[in-house]
C-alpha positions, -999 to 999 in steps of 0.1 A, spaced: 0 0 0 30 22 1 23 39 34 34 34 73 65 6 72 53 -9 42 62 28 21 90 28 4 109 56 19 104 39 57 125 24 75 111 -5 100 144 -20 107 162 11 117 195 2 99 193 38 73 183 18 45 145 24 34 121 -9 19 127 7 -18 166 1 -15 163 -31 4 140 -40 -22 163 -33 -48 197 -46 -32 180 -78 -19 179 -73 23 155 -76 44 131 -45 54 126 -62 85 165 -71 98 192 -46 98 215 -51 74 250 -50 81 261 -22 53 253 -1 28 273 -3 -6 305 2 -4 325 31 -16 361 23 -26 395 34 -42 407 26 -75 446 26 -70 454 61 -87 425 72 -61 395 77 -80 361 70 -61 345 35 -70 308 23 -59 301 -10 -58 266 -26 -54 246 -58 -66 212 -54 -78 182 -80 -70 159 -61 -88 158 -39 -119 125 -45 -137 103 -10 -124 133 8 -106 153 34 -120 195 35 -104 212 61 -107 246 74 -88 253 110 -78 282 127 -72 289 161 -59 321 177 -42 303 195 -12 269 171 0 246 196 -11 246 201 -49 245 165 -69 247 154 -105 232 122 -117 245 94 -142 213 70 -150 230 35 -149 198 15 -151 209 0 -186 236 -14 -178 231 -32 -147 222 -73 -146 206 -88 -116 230 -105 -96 258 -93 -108 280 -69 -91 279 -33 -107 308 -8 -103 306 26 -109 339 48 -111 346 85 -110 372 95 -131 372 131 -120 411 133 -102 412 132 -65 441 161 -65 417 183 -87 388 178 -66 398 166 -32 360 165 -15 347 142 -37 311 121 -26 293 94 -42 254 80 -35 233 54 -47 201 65 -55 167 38 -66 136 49 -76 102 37 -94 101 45 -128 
């Protein structure tokens, strides 16, 4: 029904992930899961995100990156992702030109 702890933006478990990205990465809505997607290093420092997606039929993915937490930009990577394999996404803007640098994962219904 979308609405109280069955919506997708809530959060029954407590563990910062709401249903629609449990739903999309596979966990449980109802037990914490132990972490969210990690962000790595490639070795000449560039910022990777890795994830594995359970579900992309109906959900849009897209990562964001910005270089203060406030103001994001947004690569669709929908197309080229295949459930239940693991997806990396790498930012190739250089760490020494741009030394804050943040990456998200972001889901939603199409």
């Amino acid at each position: 029904a979308n609405s109280g702890n069955a919506a997708d933006t809530a959060d029954a478990d407590g563990d910062g992930l709401p249903n629609l990205v449990e739903y999309a990465l596979g966990s449980s809505p109802t037990s914490p899961s132990p972490s969210l997607p990690p962000v790595g290093q490639t070795p000449e420092g560039f910022l990777e995100l890795t994830f594995t997606p359970q579900v992309v039929s109906g959900l849009s993915y897209f990562v964001e990156v910005g270089n203060d937490m406030a103001l994001w930009s947004q690569t669709e990577i929908t197309s080229s992702l295949i459930v239940g394999q693991p997806h990396t996404y790498t930012d190739h803007i250089s760490p020494a030109s741009q030394p804050n640098r943040f990456l998200r994962l972001k889901i939603s219904t199409q």
